[in-house]
C-alpha positions as CSV (number, residue, x, y, z in Angstrom):
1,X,191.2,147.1,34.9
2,X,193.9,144.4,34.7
3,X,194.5,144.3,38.5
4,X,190.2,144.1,39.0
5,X,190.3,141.1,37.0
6,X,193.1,139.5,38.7
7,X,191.2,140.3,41.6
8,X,188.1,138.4,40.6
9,X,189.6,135.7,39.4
10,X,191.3,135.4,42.8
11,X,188.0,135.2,44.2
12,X,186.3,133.0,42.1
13,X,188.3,130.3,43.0
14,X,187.7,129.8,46.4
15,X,183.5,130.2,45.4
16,X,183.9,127.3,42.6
17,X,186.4,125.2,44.9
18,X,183.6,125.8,48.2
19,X,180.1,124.8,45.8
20,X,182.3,121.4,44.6
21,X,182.4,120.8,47.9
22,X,179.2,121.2,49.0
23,X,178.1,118.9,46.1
24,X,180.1,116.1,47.3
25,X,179.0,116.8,50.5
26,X,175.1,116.2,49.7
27,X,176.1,113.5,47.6
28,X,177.8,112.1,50.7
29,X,175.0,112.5,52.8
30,X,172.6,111.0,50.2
31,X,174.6,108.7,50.0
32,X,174.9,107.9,53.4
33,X,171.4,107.9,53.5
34,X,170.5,105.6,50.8
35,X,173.1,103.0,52.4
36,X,171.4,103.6,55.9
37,X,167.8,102.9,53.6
38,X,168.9,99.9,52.3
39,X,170.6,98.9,55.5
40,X,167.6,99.2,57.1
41,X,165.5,97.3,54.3
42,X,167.7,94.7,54.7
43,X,167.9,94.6,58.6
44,X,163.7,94.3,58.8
45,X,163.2,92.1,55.6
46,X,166.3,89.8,56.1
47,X,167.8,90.3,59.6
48,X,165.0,91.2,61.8
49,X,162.4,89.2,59.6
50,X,160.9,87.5,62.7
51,X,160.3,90.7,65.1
52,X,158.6,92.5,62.6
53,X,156.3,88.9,61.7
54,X,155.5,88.7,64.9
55,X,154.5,92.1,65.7
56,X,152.4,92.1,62.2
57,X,150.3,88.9,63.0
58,X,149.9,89.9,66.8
59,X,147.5,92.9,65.4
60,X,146.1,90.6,62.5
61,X,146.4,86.7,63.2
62,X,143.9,84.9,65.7
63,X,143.7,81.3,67.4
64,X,140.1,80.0,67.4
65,X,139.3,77.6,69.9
66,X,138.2,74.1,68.1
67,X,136.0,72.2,70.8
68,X,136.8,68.5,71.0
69,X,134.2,65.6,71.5
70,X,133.3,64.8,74.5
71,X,133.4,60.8,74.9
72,X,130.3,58.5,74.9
73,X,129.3,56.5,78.0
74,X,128.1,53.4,76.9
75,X,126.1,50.3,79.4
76,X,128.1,47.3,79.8
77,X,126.5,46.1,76.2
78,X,127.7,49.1,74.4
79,X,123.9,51.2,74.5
80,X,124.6,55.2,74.3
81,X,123.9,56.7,78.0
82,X,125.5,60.3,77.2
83,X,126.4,61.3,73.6
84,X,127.9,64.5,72.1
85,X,126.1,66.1,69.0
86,X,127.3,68.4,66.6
87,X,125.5,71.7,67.1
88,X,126.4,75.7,65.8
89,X,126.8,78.6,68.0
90,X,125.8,82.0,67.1
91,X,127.6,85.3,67.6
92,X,127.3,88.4,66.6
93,X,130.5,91.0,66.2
94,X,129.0,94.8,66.6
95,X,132.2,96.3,65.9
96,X,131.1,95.7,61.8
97,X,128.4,98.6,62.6
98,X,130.5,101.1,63.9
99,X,132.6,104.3,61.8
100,X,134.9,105.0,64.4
101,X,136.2,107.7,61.7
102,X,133.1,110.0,62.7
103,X,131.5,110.0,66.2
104,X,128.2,111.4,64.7
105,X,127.6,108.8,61.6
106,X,129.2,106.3,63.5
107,X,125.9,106.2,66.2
108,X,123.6,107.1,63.8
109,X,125.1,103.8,61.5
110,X,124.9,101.2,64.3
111,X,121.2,102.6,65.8
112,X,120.2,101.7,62.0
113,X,121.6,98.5,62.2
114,X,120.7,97.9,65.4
115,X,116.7,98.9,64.4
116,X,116.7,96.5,61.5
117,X,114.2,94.7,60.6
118,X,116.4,91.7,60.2
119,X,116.5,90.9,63.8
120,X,113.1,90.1,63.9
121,X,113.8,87.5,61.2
122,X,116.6,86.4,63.4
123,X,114.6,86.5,66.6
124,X,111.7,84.1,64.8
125,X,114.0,81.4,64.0
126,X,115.7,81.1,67.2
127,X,112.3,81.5,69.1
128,X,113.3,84.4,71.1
129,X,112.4,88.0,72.0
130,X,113.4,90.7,69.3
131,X,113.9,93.4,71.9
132,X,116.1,91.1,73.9
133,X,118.3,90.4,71.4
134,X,118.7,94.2,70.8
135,X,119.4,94.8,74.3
136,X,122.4,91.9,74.6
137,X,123.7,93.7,71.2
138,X,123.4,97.1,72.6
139,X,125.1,96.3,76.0
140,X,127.7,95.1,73.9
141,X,128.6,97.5,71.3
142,X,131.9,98.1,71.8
143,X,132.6,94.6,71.9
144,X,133.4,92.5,69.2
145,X,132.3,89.3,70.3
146,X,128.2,89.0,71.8
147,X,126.8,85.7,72.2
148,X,123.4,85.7,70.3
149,X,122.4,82.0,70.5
150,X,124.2,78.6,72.3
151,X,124.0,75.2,71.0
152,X,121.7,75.5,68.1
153,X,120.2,73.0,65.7
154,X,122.7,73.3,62.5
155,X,120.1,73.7,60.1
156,X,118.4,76.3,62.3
157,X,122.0,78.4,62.2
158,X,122.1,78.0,58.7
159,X,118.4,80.2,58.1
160,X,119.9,82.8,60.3
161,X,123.1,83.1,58.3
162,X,121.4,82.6,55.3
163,X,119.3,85.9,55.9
164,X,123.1,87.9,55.5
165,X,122.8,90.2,58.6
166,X,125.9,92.1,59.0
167,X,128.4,90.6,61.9
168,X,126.3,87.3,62.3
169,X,128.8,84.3,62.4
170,X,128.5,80.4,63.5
171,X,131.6,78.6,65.5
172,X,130.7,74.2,65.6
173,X,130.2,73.6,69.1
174,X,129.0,70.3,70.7
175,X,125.8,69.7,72.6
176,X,125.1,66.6,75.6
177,X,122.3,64.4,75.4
178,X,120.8,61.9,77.3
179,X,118.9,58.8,75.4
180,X,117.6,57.3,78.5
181,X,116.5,60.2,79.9
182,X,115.6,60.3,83.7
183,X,116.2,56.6,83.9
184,X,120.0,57.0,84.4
185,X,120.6,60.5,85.3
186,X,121.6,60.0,88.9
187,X,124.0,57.6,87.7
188,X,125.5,60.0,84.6
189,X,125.0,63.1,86.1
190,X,125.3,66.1,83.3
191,X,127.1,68.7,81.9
192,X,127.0,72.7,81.7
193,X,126.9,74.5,78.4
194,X,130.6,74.5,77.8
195,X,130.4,70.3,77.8
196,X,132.0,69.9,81.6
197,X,131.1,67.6,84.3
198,X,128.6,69.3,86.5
199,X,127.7,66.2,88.5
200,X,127.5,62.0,88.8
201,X,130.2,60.2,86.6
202,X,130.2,63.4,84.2
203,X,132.1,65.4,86.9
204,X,134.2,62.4,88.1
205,X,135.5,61.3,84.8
206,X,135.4,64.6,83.2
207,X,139.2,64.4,82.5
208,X,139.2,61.2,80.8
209,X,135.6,62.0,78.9
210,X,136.3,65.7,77.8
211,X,139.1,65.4,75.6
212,X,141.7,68.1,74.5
213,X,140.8,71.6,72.1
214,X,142.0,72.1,68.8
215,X,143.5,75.3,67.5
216,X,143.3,76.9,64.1
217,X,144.9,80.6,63.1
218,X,142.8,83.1,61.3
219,X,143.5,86.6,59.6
220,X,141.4,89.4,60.9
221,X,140.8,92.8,60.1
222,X,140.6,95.6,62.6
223,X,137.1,94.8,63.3
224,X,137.7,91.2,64.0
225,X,136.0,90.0,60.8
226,X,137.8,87.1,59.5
227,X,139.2,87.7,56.5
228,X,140.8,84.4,55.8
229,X,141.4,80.9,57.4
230,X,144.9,80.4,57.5
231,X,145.6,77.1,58.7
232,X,144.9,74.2,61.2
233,X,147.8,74.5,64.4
234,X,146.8,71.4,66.5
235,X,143.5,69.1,65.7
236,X,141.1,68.5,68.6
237,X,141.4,65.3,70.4
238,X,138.2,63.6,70.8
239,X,137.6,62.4,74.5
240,X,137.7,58.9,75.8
241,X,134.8,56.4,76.1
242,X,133.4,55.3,79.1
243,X,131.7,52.2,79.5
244,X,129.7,51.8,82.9
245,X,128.2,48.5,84.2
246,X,125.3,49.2,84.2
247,X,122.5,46.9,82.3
248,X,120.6,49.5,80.4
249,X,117.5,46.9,80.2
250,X,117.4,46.1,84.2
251,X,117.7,49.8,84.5
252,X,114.5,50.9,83.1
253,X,112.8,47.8,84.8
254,X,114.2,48.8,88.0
255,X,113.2,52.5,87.2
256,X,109.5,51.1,86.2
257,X,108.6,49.3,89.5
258,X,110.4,51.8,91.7
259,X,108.4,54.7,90.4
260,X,105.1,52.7,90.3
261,X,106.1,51.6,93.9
262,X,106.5,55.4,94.9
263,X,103.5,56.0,93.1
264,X,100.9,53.6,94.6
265,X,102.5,54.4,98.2
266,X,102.7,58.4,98.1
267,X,106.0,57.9,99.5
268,X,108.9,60.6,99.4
269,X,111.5,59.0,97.5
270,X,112.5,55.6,97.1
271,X,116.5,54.0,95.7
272,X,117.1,51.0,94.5
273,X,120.4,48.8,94.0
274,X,121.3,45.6,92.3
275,X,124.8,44.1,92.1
276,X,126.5,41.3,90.3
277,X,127.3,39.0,92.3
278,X,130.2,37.4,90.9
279,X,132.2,40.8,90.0
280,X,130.7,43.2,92.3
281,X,129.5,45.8,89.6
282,X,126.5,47.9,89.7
283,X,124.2,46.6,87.6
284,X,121.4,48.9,88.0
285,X,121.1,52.1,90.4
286,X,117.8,54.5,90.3
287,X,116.1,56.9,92.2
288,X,113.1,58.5,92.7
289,X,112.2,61.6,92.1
290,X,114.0,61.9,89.3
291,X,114.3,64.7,86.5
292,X,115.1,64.7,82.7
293,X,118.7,66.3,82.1
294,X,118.2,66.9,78.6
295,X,115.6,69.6,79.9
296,X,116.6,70.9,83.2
297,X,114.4,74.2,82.9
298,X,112.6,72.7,85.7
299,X,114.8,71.2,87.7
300,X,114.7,70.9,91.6
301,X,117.9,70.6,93.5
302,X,115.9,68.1,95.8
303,X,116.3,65.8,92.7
304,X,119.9,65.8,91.8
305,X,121.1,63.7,94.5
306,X,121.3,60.1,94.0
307,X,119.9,59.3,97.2
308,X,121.4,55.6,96.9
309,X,125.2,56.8,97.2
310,X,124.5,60.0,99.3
311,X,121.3,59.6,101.6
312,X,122.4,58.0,105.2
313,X,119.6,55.7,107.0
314,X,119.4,53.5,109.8
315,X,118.9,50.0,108.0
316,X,116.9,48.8,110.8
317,X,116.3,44.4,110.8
318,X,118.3,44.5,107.9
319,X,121.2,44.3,110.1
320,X,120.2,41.1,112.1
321,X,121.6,38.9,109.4
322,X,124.6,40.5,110.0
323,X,124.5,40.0,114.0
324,X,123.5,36.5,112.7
325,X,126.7,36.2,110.7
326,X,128.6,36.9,113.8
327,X,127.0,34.5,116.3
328,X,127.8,31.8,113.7
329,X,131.4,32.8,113.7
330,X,132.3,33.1,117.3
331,X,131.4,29.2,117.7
332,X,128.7,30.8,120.7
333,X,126.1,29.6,118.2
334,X,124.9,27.1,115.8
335,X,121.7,27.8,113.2
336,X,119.8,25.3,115.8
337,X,120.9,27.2,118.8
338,X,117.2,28.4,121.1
339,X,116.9,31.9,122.5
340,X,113.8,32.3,124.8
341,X,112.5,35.5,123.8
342,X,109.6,35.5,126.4
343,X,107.9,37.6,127.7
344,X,108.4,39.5,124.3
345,X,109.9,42.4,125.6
346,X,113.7,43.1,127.1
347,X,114.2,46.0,129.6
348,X,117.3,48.2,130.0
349,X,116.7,50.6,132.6
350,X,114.2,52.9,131.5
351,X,114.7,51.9,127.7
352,X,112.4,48.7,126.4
353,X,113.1,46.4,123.7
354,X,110.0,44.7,121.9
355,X,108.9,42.3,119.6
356,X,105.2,42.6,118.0
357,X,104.5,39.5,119.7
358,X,106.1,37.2,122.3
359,X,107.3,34.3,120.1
360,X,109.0,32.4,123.2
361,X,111.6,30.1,122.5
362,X,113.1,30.4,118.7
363,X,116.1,28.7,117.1
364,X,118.7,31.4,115.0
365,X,116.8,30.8,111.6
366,X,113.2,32.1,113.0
367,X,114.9,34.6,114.8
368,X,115.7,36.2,111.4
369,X,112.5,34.9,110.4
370,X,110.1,36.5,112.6
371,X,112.8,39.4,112.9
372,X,112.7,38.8,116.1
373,X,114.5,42.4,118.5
374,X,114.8,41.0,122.0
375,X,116.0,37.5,120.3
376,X,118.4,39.2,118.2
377,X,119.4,41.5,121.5
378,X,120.0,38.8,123.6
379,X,122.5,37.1,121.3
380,X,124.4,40.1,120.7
381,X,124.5,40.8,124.6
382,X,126.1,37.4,124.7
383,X,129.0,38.3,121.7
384,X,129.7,41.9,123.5
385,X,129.6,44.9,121.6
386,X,133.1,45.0,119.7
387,X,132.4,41.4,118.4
388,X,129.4,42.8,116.6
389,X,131.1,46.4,115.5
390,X,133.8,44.6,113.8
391,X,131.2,41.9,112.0
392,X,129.6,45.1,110.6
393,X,133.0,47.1,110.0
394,X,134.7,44.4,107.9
395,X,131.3,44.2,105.9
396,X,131.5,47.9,105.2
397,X,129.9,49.6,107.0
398,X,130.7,53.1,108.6
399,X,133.4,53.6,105.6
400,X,133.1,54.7,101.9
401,X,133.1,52.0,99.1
402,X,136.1,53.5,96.5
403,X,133.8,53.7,93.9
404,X,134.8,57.8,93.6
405,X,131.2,59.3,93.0
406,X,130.8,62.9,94.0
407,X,128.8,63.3,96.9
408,X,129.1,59.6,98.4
409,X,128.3,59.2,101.8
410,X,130.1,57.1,104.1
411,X,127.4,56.6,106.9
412,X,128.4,56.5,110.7
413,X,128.9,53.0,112.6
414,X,130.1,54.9,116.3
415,X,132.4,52.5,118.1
416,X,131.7,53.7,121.8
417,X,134.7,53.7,124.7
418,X,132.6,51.6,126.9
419,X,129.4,49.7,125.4
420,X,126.2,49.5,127.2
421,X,124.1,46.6,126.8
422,X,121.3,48.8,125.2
423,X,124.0,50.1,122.6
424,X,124.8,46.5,122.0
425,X,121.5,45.5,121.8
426,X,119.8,48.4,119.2
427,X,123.2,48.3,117.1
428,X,122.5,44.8,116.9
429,X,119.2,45.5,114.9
430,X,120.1,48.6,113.1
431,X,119.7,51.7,115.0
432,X,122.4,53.7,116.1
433,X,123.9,52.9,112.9
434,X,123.8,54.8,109.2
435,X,124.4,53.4,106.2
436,X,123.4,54.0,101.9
437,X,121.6,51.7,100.0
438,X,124.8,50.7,98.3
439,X,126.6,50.2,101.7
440,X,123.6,47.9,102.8
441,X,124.1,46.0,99.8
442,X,127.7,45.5,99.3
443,X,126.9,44.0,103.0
444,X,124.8,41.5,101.4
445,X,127.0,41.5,98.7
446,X,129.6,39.4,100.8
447,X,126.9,37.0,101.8
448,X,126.0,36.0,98.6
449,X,129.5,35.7,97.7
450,X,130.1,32.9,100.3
451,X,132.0,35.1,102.3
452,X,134.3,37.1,99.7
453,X,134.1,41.1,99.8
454,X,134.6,42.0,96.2
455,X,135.4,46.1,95.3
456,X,132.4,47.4,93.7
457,X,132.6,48.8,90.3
458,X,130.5,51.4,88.3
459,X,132.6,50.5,85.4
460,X,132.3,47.2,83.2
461,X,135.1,44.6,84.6
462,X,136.6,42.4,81.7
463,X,137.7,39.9,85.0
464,X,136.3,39.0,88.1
465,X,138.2,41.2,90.5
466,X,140.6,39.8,93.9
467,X,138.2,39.8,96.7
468,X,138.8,39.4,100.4
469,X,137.3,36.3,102.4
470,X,135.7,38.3,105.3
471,X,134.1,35.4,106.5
472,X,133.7,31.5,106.0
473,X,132.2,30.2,103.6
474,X,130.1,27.8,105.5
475,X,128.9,31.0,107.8
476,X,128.0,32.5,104.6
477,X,125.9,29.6,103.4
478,X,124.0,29.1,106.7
479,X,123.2,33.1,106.5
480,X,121.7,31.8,103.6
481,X,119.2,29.5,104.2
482,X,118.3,31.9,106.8
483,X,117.3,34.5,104.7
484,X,115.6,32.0,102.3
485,X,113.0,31.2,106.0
486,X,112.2,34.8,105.9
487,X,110.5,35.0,102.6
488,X,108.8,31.4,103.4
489,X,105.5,31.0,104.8
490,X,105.7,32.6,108.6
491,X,108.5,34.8,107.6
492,X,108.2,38.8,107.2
493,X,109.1,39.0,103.4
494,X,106.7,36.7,101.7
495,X,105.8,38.9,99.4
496,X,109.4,38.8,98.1
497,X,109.0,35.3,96.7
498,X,110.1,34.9,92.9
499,X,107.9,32.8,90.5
500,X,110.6,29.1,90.0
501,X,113.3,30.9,92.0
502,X,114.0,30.3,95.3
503,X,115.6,33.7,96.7
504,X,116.4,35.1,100.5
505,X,116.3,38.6,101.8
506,X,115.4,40.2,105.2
507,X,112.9,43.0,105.6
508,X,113.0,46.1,107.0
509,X,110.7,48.5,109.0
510,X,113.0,51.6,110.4
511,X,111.0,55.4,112.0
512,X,112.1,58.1,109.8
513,X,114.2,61.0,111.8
514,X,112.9,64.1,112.2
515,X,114.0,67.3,113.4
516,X,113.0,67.1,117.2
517,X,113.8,63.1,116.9
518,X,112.1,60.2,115.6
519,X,108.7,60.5,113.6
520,X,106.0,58.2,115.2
521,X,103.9,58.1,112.0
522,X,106.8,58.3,109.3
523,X,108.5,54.9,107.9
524,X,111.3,54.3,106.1
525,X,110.3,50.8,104.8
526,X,113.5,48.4,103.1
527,X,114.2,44.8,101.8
528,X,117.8,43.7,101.1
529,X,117.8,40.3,98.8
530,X,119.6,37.8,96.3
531,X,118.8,35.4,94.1
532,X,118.8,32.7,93.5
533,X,119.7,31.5,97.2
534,X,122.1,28.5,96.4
535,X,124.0,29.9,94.4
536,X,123.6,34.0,94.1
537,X,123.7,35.5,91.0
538,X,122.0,39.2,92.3
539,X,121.9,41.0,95.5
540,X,119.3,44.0,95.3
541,X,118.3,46.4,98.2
542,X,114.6,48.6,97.8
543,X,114.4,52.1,100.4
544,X,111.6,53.5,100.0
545,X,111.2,56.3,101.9
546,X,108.0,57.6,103.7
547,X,105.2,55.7,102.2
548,X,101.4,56.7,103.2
549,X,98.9,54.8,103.9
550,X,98.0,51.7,105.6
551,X,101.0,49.7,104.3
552,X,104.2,51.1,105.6
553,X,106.0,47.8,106.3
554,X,109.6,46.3,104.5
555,X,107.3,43.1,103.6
556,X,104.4,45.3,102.3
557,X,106.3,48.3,100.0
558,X,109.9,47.2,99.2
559,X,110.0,43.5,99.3
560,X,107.2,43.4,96.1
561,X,109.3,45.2,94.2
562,X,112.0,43.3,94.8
563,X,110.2,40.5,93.4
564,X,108.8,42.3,90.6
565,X,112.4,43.3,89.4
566,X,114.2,40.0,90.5
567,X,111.5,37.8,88.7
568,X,112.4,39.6,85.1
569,X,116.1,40.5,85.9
570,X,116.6,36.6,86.3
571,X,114.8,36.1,83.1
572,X,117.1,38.5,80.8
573,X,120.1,37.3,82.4
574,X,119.2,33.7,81.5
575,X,119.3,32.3,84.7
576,X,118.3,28.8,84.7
577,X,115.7,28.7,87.4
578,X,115.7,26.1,90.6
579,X,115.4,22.8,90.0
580,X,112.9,22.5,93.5
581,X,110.2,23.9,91.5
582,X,108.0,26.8,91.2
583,X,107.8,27.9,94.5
584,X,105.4,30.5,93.0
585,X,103.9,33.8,95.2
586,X,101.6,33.7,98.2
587,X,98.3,34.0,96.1
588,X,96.7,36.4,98.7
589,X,99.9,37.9,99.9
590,X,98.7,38.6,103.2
591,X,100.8,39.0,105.8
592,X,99.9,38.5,110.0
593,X,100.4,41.3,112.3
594,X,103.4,39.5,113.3
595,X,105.0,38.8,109.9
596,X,105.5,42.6,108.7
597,X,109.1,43.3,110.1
C-alpha cells in the first residue's frame, strides 16, 4: 500500500506541474491578445485616425454643388439687360421607397408610393402631367437622384414640399432673364438651363460672367437622404458684371422703326447699326425677326442670328463714297472735277454698265449724288484696280472687326492677279464685294471721324480709344459734304433728311442673290448715314432685306428709317441742332425715277 502511494504521488506531480502550466499558458495568450486589442485600438483611434476617417466619410459625407451667380449685363447707363434670379429645383430620391431587405415588400412598397395620390398634388402645382412624372420616377428607381422639376418659382417649391411626399427635396438654383426682351437678344444672346453661354455676348464672355461654384459637405445615410448639414467648404463666387455700350433707350427706338419698317414693306428681315462716333462703340444693334429668350418654346433657328455681325451682302452704291474717298486722295481729282457720263451706259465687252438715266457731264459731288455707275466706273478705271482695293481694305472691309462675337462674318473683298476694267469698274460700286452691316458702318465710321479708324467696341469705353488716321482729314471732310448733296433736293436719299439737322448718307439699291444667281424681282434696299454732317456725332446703316411691293429702293425703305431714328437719337443725346436752320423733310417725299439709287 505504501509503495502505491508513493507511486501516486510520483504521478501527481507531473499532472499538477503540466495544468499550472497550461494556466499560464492561456493567461499568456489572453494576454497577448488583450495587448494585441488594445494595440489595435490604439493603432485605428490614435495612429491610423485618418485612414479610418477617410474611409468612414467616403460611404457617409457628400459635396453639394452651390451654384454661383451669374453676372448682370448692364447698358452703358447701368439698365439690367440679363439678370440672374433666385429660383428652386426639385428632385426626387426613389431610393427612400425601396426595402432592399425583402425583394417582395420592397416592390410592393415603392408601387404604393409610386401610385400615391400625392403626385397628383405635386403634378397640379407644377402644371404638369401626373403620369409623366410617374414615368421619369419609375425609369429611375434605382437611382437616387431624378430630376422632377428645373428652375421653379420659390414659393411654388415651397407648396410641393409643404405637401411632405417622401424623397421630395429642393437645391437653390439660379434662373436668366431678359428685361428687354426681343429688343436686345441678338446682342445678349442666352443661356441653357445650367446658366452657360449658349450664344451672343453670353457665350463670349461666359468665363468672366459665370462665376465659380460653391461647395458644402453633407452627412448621408445609405439612401442618400441628408441627415445633416455639416458645413460650408468654399462659398460660391458670384460672376462679374458686364457692362455693354449699348443705349438701352436708342435700342428700343431703333427696334420700333426697324420692325414697323419690316412690317409696312413685307420684307424678310431687316439690321440696323448705330455707332458713336467719337469712341467707336455700338450704340445700338437690332434685327428683325427677332424672338423673346425668356420664352424660347417657339423659337426658329432662322432667328438666332444677328444678321448685322453674320449676314454677308454686297453693299451696292454705298461703296461709291468710298471710290470717292480714293479719287480725292490720289490728287487725280478734286470735288469739282467733270466726268461725262453720256451716253448713260459704259460697255465692257459683252457686260453693260448703266445709269437710270444719262445725266451727261457731272462734277464728283453729283456723281455721289445721282449715284451715278458709269461716272463712278470711269473714275475708278482711271485709279486702277489696286488703288481702289486698298481704299476699301484699309476701311475694313474683307476682314473681321475684333469685336469677338460668335459667328461674325468677315465678308470677302477678292483682290484678283490681274484686274479687268469691268472688275474695277462693278467693285467700284459694290458688287463683287461682301460686307455686314457693321463692316459697312465702321467704313463710314472713318468718314465721320475725319479720317481716324477707331476699334469698335460692344463694351462701354471709360476713354476715347487710339485710332488710326487712314485718311486725311480734309478727304474726309469733302466726303462729307458729298454725302450731305445726296440727301438734298436732286439727290437719291431725300427722304433721309432730319428735322434742324443737317445729316449725309448714300443710298443703296443692291439684287438679292439667289441660288441659280441674281434675283430680278428681289432687293436688298440700304442707307449708310451720320449726323450731324459737320461735325458727326452718329453713323447708322439700315439693310432691309427683300421688301415687297412697289417701293424697293435705298431712298424709299431704309433711308426713312434712318431719319426716323436719327431725328430722336439726336434728341436724347442732346445734340444741339445746326445752327443753318430747319432744314425740315421733303413735305411730299417723292422721289424722280432717277433719284431712287
Amino acid at each position: 500500500m505504501k509503495q502505491e502511494a508513493n507511486n501516486v504521488r510520483e504521478i501527481s506531480q507531473p499532472e499538477g506541474k503540466t495544468s499550472l502550466g497550461r494556466f499560464a499558458f492561456i493567461v499568456s495568450c489572453l494576454a497577448i491578445a488583450l495587448s494585441a486589442l488594445i494595440f489595435r485600438i490604439v493603432d485605428l483611434q490614435v495612429l491610423d485616425n485618418a485612414f479610418l476617417q477617410k474611409q468612414g466619410d467616403a460611404r457617409t459625407v457628400r459635396y453639394e454643388v452651390l451654384d454661383a451667380h451669374r453676372g448682370m449685363i448692364t447698358d452703358r447707363n447701368g439698365e439690367p439687360l440679363a439678370v440672374s434670379t433666385p429660383v428652386e429645383t426639385l428632385w426626387v430620391n426613389p431610393s427612400v421607397a425601396r426595402d432592399p431587405t425583402d425583394s417582395k415588400k420592397d416592390e410592393k412598397k415603392f408601387q404604393e408610393w409610386l401610385n400615391c395620390e400625392c403626385w397628383n398634388r405635386v403634378a397640379g402645382l407644377l402644371k404638369m402631367d401626373a403620369q409623366s412624372i410617374r414615368a421619369r420616377l419609375q425609369s429611375g428607381a434605382n437611382k437616387e437622384f431624378v430630376y422632377l422639376d428645373r428652375k421653379v418659382a420659390p414659393e411654388v417649391a415651397q407648396q410641393v414640399l409643404a405637401l411632405g411626399v417622401a424623397g421630395v427635396h429642393s437645391r437653390r438654383e439660379y434662373k436668366r432673364f431678359y428685361p428687354a426682351g426681343e429688343v436686345a437678344t441678338h446682342l445678349l444672346g442666352f443661356v441653357n438651363i445650367d446658366e452657360n453661354g449658349q450664344e451672343g455676348l453670353e457665350l463670349a464672355y461666359n468665363d468672366w460672367l459665370a462665376g465659380k461654384a460653391g461647395k458644402a459637405t453633407v452627412l448621408k445615410d445609405r439612401r442618400g437622404e441628408v441627415i445633416k448639414e455639416l458645413g460650408l467648404v468654399e462659398d460660391a463666387q458670384p460672376g462679374n458684371p458686364l457692362q455693354l455700350s449699348i443705349d438701352l433707350r436708342l435700342q428700343y427706338l431703333a427696334y420700333r422703326e426697324l420692325k414697323s419698317a419690316v412690317k409696312a414693306h413685307k420684307a424678310k428681315s431687316a439690321s440696323l447699326v448705330m455707332l458713336d462716333v467719337d469712341t467707336g462703340e455700338v450704340l445700338a444693334m437690332v434685327n428683325q425677326p427677332s424672338y423673346n429668350p425668356n420664352n424660347r418654346k417657339r423659337l426658329r433657328v432662322s432667328s438666332l442670328r444677328n444678321r448685322a455681325m453674320t449676314d454677308v451682302f454686297e453693299p451696292g452704291s454705298s461703296m461709291k463714297p468710298l471710290t470717292m474717298a480714293a479719287a480725292l486722295e490720289s490728287g487725280k481729282f478734286n470735288p469739282d472735277s467733270e466726268i461725262d457720263t453720256s451716253p448713260g451706259y459704259l460697255r465692257f465687252g459683252r457686260s453693260t454698265i448703266r445709269d437710270t438715266h444719262n445725266y451727261g457731264v457731272l462734277r464728283l459731288e453729283d456723281i455721289v449724288a445721282k449715284s451715278s455707275n458709269v461716272g463712278t466706273s470711269k473714275i475708278a478705271i482711271g485709279l486702277t484696280g489696286p488703288v481702289v482695293w486698298d481704299m476699301f481694305y484699309r476701311m475694313g472691309l474683307g476682314q473681321l472687326t475684333g469685336l469677338g462675337f460668335p459667328g461674325e462674318g468677315g465678308g470677302v473683298l477678292p483682290q484678283p492677279y490681274k484686274w479687268k476694267n469691268i472688275q474695277v469698274a462693278t467693285l467700284s460700286y459694290g458688287y463683287g464685294l461682301n460686307v455686314t452691316a457693321l463692316q459697312l458702318a465702321q467704313s463710314y465710321l472713318v468718314l465721320a471721324a475725319d479720317g481716324v479708324k477707331r476699334p469698335l467696341s460692344l463694351l462701354k469705353q471709360e476713354n476715347q480709344p487710339q485710332g488710326e488716321q487712314i485718311i486725311s482729314a480734309d478727304v474726309a471732310h469733302k466726303v462729307r459734304l458729298m454725302l450731305n448733296k445726296v440727301v438734298e433736293k436732286g439727290g437719291t436719299g431725300t427722304r433721309a433728311q432730319v428735322a434742324s439737322y443737317r445729316v449725309g448718307g448714300k443710298t443703296g439699291t443692291v439684287h438679292a442673290v439667289g441660288n441659280s444667281g441674281y434675283e430680278e424681282s428681289e432687293y436688298k434696299a440700304l442707307f449708310a448715314g451720320m449726323a450731324p454732317i459737320d461735325s458727326p456725332k452718329v453713323v447708322m446703316v439700315v439693310v432691309v432685306d427683300a421688301p415687297q411691293g412697289d417701293e424697293y429702293y435705298g431712298g424709299e425703305v431704309a433711308a426713312p428709317v434712318f431719319s426716323r431714328v436719327m431725328e430722336n437719337t439726336m434728341r436724347i443725346l442732346n445734340v444741339t441742332p445746326d445752327s443753318v436752320g430747319n432744314q425740315g423733310r421733303i413735305a411730299a417725299h417723292g422721289l424722280s425715277s432717277g433719284e431712287r439709287g
